[in-house]
C-alpha positions as CSV (number, residue, x, y, z in Angstrom):
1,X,-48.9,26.6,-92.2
2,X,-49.7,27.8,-95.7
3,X,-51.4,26.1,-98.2
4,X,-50.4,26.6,-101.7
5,X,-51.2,25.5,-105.3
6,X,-49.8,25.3,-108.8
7,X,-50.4,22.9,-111.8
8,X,-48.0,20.1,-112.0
9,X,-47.1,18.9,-116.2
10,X,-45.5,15.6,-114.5
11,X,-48.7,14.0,-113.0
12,X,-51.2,16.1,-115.5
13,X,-53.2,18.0,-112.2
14,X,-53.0,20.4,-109.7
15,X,-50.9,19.7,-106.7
16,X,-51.0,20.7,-103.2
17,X,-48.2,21.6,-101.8
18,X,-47.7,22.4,-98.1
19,X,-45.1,25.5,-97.4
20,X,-44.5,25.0,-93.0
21,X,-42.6,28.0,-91.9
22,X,-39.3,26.5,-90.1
23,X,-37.1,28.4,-87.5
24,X,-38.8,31.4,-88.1
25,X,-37.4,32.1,-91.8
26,X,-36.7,29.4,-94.0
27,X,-39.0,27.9,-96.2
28,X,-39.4,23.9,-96.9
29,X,-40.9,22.7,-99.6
30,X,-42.1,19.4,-100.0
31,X,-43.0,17.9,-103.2
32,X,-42.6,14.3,-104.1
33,X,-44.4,14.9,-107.6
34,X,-41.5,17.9,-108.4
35,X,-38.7,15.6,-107.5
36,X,-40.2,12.6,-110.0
37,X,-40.6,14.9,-112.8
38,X,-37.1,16.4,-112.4
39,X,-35.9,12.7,-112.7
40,X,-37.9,12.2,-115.7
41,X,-36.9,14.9,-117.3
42,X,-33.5,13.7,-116.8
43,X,-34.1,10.0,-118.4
44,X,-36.1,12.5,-121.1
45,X,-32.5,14.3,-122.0
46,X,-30.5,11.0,-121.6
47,X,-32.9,9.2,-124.2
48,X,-32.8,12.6,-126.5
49,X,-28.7,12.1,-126.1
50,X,-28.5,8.5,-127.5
51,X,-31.0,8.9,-129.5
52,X,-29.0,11.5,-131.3
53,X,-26.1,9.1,-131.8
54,X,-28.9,6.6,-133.4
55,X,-28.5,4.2,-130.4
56,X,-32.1,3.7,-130.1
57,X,-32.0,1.0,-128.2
58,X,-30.6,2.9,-125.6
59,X,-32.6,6.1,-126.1
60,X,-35.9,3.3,-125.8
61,X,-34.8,2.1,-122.2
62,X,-34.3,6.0,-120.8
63,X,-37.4,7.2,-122.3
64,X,-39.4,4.3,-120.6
65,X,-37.9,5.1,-117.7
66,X,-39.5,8.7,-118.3
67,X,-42.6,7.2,-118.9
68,X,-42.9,4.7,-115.7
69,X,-41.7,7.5,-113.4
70,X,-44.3,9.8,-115.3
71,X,-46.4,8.2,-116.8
72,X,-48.7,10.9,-118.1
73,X,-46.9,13.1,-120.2
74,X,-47.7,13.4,-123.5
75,X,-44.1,14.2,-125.1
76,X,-42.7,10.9,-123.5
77,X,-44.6,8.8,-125.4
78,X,-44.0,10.8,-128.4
79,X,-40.8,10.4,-128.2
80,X,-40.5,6.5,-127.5
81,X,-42.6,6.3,-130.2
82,X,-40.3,7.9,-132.8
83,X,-37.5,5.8,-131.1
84,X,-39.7,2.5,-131.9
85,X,-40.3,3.6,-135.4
86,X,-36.5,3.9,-136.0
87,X,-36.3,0.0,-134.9
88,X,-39.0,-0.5,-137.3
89,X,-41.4,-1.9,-134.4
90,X,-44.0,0.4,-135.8
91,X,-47.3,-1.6,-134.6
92,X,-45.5,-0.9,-130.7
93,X,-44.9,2.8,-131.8
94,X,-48.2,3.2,-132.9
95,X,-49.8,2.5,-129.2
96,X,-47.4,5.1,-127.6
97,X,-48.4,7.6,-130.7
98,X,-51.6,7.2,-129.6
99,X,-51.0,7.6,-126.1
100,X,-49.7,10.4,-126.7
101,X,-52.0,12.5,-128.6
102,X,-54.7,11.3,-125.9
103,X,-53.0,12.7,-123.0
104,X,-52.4,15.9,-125.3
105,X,-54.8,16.3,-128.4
106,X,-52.7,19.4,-129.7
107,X,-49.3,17.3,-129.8
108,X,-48.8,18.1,-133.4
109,X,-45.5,15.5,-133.5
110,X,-47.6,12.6,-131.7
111,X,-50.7,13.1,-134.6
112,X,-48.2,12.9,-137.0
113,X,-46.1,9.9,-135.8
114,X,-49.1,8.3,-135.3
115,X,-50.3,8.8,-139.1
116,X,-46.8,7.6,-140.1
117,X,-47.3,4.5,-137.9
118,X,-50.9,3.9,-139.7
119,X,-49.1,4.5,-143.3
120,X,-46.2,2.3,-142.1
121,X,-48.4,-0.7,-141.4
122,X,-50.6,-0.1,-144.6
123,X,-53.6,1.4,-143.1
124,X,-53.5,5.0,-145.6
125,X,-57.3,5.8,-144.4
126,X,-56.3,6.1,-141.1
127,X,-53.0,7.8,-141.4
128,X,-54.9,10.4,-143.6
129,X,-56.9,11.2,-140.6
130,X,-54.0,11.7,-138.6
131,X,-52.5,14.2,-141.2
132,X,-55.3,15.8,-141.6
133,X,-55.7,16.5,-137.4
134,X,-52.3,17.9,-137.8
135,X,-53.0,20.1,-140.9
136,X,-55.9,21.8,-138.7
137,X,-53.6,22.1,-136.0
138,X,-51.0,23.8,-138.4
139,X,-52.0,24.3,-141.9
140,X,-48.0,25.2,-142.8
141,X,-46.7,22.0,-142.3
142,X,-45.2,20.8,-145.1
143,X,-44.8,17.2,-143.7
144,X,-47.9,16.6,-143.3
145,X,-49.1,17.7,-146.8
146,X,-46.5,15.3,-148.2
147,X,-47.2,12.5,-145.8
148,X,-50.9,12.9,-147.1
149,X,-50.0,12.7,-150.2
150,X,-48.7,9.5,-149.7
151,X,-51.3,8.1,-148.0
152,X,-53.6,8.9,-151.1
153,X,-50.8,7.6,-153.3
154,X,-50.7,3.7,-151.5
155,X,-54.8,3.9,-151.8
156,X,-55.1,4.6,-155.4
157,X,-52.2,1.5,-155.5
158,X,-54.7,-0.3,-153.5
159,X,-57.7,-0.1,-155.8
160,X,-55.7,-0.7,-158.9
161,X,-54.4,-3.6,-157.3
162,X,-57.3,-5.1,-156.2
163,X,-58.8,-4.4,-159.9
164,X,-55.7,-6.3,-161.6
165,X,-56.0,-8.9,-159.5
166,X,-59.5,-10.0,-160.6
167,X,-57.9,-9.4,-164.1
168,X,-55.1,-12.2,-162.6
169,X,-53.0,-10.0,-164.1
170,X,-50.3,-10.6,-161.4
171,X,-47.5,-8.7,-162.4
172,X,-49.2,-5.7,-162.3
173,X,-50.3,-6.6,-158.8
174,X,-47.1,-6.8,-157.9
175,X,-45.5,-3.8,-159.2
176,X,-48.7,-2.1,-157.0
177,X,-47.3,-3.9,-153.7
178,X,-43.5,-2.8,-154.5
179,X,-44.5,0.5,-154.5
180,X,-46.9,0.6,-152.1
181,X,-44.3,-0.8,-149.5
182,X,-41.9,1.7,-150.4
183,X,-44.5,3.7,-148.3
184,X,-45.7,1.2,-146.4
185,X,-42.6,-0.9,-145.2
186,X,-43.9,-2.9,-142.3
187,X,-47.9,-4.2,-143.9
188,X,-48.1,-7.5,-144.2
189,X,-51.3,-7.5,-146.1
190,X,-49.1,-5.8,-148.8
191,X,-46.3,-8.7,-148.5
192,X,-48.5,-11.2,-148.4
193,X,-50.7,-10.3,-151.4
194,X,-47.5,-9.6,-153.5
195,X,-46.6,-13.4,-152.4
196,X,-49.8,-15.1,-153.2
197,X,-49.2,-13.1,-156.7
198,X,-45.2,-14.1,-157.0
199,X,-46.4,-17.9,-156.2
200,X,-49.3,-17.5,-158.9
201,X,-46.5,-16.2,-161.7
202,X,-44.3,-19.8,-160.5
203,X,-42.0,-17.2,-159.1
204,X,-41.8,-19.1,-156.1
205,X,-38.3,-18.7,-154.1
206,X,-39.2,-15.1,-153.9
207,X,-42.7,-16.0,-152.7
208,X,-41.2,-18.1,-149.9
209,X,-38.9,-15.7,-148.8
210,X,-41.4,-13.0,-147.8
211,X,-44.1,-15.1,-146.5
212,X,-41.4,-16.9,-144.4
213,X,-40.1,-13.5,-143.4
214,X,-43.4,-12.7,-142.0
215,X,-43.9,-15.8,-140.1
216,X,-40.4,-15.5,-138.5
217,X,-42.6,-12.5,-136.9
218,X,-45.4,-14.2,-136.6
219,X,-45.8,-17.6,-137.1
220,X,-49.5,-17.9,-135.9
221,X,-50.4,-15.8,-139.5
222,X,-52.8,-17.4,-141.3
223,X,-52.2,-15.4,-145.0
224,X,-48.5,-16.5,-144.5
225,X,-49.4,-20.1,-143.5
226,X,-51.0,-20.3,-146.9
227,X,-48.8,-18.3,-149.3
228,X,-45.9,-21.2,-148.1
229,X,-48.4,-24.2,-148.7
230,X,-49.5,-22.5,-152.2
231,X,-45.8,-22.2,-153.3
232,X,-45.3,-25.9,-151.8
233,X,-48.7,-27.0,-154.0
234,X,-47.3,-25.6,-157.5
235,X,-44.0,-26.9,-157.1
236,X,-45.8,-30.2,-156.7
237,X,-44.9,-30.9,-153.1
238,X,-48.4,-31.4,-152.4
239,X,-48.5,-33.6,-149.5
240,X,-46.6,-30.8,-147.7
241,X,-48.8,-28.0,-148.9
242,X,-51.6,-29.8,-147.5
243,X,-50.3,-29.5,-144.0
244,X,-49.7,-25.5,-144.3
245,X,-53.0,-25.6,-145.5
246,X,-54.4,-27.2,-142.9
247,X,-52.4,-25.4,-140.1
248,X,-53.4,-22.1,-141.6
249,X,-57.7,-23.6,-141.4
250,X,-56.3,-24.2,-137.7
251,X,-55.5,-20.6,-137.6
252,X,-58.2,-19.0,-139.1
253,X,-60.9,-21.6,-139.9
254,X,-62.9,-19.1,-142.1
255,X,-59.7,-18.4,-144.9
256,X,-61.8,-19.5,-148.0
257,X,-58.6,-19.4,-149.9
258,X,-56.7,-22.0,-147.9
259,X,-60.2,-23.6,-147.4
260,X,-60.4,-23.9,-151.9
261,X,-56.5,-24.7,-151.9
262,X,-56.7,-27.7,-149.3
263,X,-59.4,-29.3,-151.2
264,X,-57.6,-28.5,-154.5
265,X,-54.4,-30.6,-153.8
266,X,-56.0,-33.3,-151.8
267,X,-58.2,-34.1,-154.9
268,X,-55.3,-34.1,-156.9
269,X,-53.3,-35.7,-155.3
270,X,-56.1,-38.3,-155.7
271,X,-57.0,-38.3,-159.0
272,X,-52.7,-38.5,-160.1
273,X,-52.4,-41.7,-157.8
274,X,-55.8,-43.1,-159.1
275,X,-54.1,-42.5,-162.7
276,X,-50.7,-44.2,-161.9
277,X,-52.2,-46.9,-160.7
278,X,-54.4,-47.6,-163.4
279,X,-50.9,-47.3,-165.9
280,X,-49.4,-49.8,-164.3
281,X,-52.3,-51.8,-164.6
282,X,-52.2,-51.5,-168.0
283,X,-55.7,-50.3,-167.8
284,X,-54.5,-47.3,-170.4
285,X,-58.2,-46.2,-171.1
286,X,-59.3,-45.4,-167.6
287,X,-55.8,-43.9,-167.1
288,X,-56.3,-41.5,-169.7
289,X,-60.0,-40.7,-168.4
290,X,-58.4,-40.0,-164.7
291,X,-55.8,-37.6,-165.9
292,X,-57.6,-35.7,-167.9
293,X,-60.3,-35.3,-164.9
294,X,-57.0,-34.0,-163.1
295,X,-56.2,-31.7,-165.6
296,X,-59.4,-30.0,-164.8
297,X,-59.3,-29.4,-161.0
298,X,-56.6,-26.5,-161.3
299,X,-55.3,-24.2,-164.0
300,X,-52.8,-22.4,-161.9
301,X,-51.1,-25.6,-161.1
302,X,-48.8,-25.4,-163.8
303,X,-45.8,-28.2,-162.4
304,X,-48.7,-30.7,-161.9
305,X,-50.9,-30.0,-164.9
306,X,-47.3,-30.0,-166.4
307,X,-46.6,-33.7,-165.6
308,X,-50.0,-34.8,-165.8
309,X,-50.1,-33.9,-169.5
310,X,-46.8,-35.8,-170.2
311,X,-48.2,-38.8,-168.3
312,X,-51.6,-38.6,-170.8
313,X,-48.9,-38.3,-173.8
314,X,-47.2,-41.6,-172.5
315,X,-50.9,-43.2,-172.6
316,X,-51.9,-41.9,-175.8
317,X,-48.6,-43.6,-176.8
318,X,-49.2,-46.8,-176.0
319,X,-52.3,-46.3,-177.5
320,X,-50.7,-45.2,-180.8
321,X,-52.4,-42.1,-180.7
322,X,-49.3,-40.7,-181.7
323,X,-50.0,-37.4,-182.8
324,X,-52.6,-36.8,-179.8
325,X,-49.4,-38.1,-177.0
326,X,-47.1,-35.5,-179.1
327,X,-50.1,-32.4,-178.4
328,X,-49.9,-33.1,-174.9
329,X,-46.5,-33.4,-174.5
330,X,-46.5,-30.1,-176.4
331,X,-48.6,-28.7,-173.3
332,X,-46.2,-30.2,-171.1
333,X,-43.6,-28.3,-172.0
334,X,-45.4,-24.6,-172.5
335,X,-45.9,-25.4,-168.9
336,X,-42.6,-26.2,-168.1
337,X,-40.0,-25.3,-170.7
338,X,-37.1,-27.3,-168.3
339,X,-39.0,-30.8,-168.0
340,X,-36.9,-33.2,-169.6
341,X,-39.5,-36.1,-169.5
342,X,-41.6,-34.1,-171.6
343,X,-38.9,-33.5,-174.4
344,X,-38.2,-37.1,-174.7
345,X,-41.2,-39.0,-174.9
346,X,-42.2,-36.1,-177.6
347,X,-39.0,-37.0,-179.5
348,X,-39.9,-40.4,-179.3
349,X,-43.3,-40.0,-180.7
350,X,-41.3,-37.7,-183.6
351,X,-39.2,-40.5,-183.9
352,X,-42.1,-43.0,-184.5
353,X,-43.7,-40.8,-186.9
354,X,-40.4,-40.4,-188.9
355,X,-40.6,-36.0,-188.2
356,X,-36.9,-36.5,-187.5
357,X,-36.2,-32.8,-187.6
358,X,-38.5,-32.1,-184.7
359,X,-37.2,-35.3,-183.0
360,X,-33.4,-34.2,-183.1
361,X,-34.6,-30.6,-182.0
362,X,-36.0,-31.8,-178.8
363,X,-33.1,-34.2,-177.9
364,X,-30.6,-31.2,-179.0
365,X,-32.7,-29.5,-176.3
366,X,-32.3,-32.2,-173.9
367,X,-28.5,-32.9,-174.6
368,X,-28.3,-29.6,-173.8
369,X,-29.4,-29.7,-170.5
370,X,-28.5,-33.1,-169.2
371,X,-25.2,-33.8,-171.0
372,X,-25.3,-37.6,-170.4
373,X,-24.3,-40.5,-172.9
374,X,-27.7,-41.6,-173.2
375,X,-28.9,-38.4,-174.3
376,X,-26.4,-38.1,-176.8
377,X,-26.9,-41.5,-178.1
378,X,-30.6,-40.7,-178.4
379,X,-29.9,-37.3,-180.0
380,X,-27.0,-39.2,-182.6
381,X,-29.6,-41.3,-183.3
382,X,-32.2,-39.0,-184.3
383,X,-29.6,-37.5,-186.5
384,X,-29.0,-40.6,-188.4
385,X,-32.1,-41.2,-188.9
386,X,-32.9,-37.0,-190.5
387,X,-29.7,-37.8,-192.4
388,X,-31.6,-41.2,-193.9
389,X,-34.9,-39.3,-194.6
390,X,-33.3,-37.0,-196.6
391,X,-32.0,-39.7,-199.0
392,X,-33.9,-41.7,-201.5
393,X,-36.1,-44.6,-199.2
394,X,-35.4,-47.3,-201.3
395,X,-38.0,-49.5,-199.4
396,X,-40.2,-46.9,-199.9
397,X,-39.5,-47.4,-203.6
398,X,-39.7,-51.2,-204.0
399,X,-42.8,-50.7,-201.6
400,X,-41.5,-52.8,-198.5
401,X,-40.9,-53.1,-195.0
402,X,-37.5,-52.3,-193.4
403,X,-37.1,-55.8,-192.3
404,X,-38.2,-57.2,-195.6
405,X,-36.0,-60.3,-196.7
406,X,-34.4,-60.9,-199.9
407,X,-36.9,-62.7,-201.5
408,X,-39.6,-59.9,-200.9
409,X,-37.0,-57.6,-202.1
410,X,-36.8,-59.7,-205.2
411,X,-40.7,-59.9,-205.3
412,X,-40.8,-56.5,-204.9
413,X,-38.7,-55.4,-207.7
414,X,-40.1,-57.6,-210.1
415,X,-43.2,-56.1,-209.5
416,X,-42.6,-52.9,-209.9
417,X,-39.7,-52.9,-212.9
418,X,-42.2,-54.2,-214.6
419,X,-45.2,-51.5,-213.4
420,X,-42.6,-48.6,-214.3
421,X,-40.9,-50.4,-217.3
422,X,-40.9,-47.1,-220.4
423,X,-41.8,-49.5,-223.3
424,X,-45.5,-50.3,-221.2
425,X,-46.1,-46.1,-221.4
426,X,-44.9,-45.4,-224.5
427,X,-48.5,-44.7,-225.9
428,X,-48.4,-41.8,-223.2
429,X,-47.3,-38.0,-222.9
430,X,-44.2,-37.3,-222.7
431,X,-44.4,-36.4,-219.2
432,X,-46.0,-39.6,-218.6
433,X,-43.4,-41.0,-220.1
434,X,-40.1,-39.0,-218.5
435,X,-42.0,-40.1,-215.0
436,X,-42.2,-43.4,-215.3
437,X,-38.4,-43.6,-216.9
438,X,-37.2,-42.2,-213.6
439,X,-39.4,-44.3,-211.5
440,X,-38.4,-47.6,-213.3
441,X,-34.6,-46.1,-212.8
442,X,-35.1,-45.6,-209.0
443,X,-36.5,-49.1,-208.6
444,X,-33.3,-50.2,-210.1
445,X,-31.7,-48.4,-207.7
446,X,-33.2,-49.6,-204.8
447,X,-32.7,-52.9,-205.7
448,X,-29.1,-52.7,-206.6
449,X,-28.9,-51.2,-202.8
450,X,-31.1,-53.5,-201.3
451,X,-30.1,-57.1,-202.7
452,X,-26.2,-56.6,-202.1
453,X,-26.0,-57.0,-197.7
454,X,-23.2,-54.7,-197.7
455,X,-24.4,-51.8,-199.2
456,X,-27.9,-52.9,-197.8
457,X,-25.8,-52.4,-194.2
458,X,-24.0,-49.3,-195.1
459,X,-27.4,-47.7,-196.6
460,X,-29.5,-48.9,-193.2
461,X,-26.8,-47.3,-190.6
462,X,-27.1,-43.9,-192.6
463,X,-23.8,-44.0,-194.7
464,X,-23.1,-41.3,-197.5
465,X,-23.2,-44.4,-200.2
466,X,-21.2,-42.1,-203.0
467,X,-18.4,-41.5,-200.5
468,X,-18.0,-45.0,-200.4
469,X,-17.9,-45.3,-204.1
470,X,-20.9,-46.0,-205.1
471,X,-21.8,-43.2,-207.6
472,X,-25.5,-43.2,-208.1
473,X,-25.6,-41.0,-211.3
474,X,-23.9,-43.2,-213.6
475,X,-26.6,-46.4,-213.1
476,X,-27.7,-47.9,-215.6
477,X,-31.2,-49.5,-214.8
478,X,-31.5,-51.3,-218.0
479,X,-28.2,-53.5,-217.2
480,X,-30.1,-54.5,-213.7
481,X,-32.9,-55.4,-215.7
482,X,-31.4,-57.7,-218.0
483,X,-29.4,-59.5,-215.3
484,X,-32.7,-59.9,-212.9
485,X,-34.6,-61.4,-215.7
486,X,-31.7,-63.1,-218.1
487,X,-31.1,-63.6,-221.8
488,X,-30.7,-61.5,-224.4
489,X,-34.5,-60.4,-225.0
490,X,-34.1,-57.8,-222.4
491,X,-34.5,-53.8,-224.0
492,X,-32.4,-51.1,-224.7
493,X,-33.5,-47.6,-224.9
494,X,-30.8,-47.3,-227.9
495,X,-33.2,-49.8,-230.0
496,X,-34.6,-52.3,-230.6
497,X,-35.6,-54.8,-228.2
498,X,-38.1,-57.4,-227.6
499,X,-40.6,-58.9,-224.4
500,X,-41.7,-62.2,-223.8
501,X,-45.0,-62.7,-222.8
502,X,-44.1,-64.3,-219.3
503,X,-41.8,-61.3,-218.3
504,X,-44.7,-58.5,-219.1
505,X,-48.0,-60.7,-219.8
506,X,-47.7,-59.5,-223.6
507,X,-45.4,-59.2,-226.4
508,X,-44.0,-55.4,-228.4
509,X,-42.6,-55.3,-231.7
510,X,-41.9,-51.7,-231.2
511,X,-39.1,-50.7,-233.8
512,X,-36.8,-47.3,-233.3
């Protein structure tokens, strides 16, 4: 018996092989470590055949068929690994890469599949190790000069990202991630910092969609936990958000952002309930003090804040702080540009302080959006009353309510024909003079309008009054005069004309 020797690449160590000399010339050989590696070899060239027809699935099953037969060669791996990086299970890949390059430290391919694995999942330090292992192995190859390149390309993305972020300038942020993923496909620190970002620009659909993506993968990740309940929290579904925020604490007990978020939207929630409450009371005053207190807990909260400023606006409106309800209804909708509530109760306010042009604005903005017949009633409304404001306000003139009756009407313009009348100013300027002429006309005006109920009824509901023949230039206000006050002493601006001392409190003898 002969005892022979030779180094075996299957099992990675020298095997003994026992040659027995049989019927006096042949030769047996028996080697059960041979006869495995010939049959890994075999799955080896199987895997290589689908895997060239991109059936990687396949190609997976015969190269871990290689492996568990022979488990310690270093190409094996390799290769399973390239297969699993095709599937895009690239933290799986990475273990065999790894395996790889420990059973064999000069495998070139495993040192680079393994820095692509590292890139891959967003970790560029260590992938630029990797490449730079192969670059000493082989200094020539090109793919590992580009890969490093990479790898320092998704770093300096990295820093400026992290920069921009404290800037909360967001959109930069996430034009960083894009383009760091295009690198770095499968890290989820990338995604999930480009979702916080998305859900911190109100961009939250797309938000959802990734961090959802990565819990389909993982649904015990904290980061994604809390990017779900953040969009959930700004699209003021915060009851909801609390529980993501709460199951991510249950995750990872330490995540300070979830941790600040949590106690964010339970306090609002608080402080909007607290505030509802108290407006339903009627207690306006305290109302007011507990949304503002709510408008300070978050900036970033723009649906909330958004809704909380209307809600102040409809307090400081029945407050009749008119003007301070139309500011915050202002911010309401620089926060939201879609909230409808918002639009109207600012109209309203408009409407109240007669700025009719802004009013109709914001219920043309409304109709536009919600085409219902209430909208367009408020809207024609508004537009009657811009169309009124544009005319002569005859109660303005006389100097009386819009509900005044027709003996305050009369009061009225007694009182102030007599005020305007030109013969009391004729010891002024001319100008003087000219001025009060067309005042003491206008109050004629008014009252011819105002004491007749039909043209009082066509003037109040915004009719043209000259379309319906009533032709304002040719008035006469002296005629009105004399019929209000009777007899024949009234004046003429032809001539002469006389005053008793009842009507005007003294008596002219002016002559022309």
């Amino acid at each position: 018996m002969l005892l022979l020797s030779w180094p075996h690449s299957c099992l990675g160590f020298t095997c003994l092989v026992m040659v027995r000399i049989c019927s006096g010339t042949q030769f047996l050989l028996k080697c059960g470590g041979l006869l495995l590696f010939r049959e890994a070899e075999s799955f080896k060239e199987q895997g290589n055949a689908y895997y060239a027809k991109k059936d990687y699935n396949e190609a997976y099953n015969y190269y871990t068929k290689a492996i568990d037969t022979c488990p310690n060669n270093a190409s094996y791996y390799g290769n399973r690994a390239a297969t699993l990086m095709m599937l895009g299970r690239f933290r799986e890949a990475l273990g065999d890469a790894q395996q790889s390059v420990r059973l064999d430290d000069s495998f070139v391919r495993g040192h680079l599949r393994e820095g692509k694995c590292h890139l891959s999942l967003g970790n560029a330090m260590a992938a630029s190790r990797c490449f730079q292992r192969v670059l000493e192995l082989d200094h020539k190859n090109t793919q590992a000069q580009q890969e490093l390149k990479n790898a320092s390309t998704v770093l300096e993305y990295e820093k400026i990202a992290e920069v921009d972020f404290e800037k909360r300038d967001f959109r930069k942020v996430v034009f960083c991630m894009d383009r760091a993923l295009e690198f770095a496909p499968a890290c989820h620190r990338f995604k999930i910092l480009k979702a916080e970002c998305l859900a911190l620009l109100g961009r939250y659909p797309e938000a959802q969609s990734v961090a959802s993506d990565i819990l389909r993968m993982d649904s015990t990740n904290a980061d994604a936990l809390y990017v779900c309940g953040l969009c959930l929290y700004y699209e003021d579904c915060i009851e909801k958000a609390v529980q993501f925020f709460v199951q991510a604490l249950r995750m990872a007990p330490d995540h300070e952002k979830a941790c600040l978020a949590c106690r964010n939207a339970k306090a609002l929630k608080a402080k909007k309930e607290d505030g509802n409450k108290a407006f339903k009371e009627g207690n306006y005053k305290l109302a007011y003090e507990l949304y503002t207190e709510a408008l300070g807990i978050d900036p970033n909260n723009i649906k909330t804040n958004a809704k909380l400023y209307c809600n102040r606006g409809t307090v400081n409106s029945k407050l009749r702080k008119l003007e301070e309800a139309i500011d915050d209804c202002t911010n309401a909708v620089k926060l939201d540009d879609t909230y409808i509530k918002a639009y109207l109760r600012r109209a309203q306010c408009y409407m109240d302080t007669e700025q009719y042009e802004d009013a109709v604005r914001d219920y043309e903005k409304v109709y536009q959006t919600e085409k219902t017949k209430e909208h367009k009633q408020l809207l024609k409304n508004a537009q009657v009353e811009l169309k009124k404001s544009k005319r002569k306000d005859y109660y303005k003139i006389l100097g009386v309510d819009k509900n005044a009756s027709e003996d305050e009407i009369k009061k009225a313009y007694r009182k102030r024909a007599l005020m305007h009348h030109p013969d009391r100013h004729s010891g002024a300027s001319a100008e003087v003079q000219k001025e009060e002429e067309k005042k003491f006309k206008e109050v004629g005006e008014a009252f011819t309008i105002l004491s007749d109920p039909k043209k009082k009824a066509r003037y109040d509901s915004g009719q043209d009054l000259e379309e319906d023949g009533l032709n304002m230039g040719d008035f006469d206000a002296n005629n009105i005069f004399k019929a209000f006050f009777g007899g024949t002493g009234g004046f003429s601006f032809e001539g002469r004309w006389k005053c008793s001392p009842v009507s005007f409190g003294y008596v002219s003898t002016q002559v022309t």
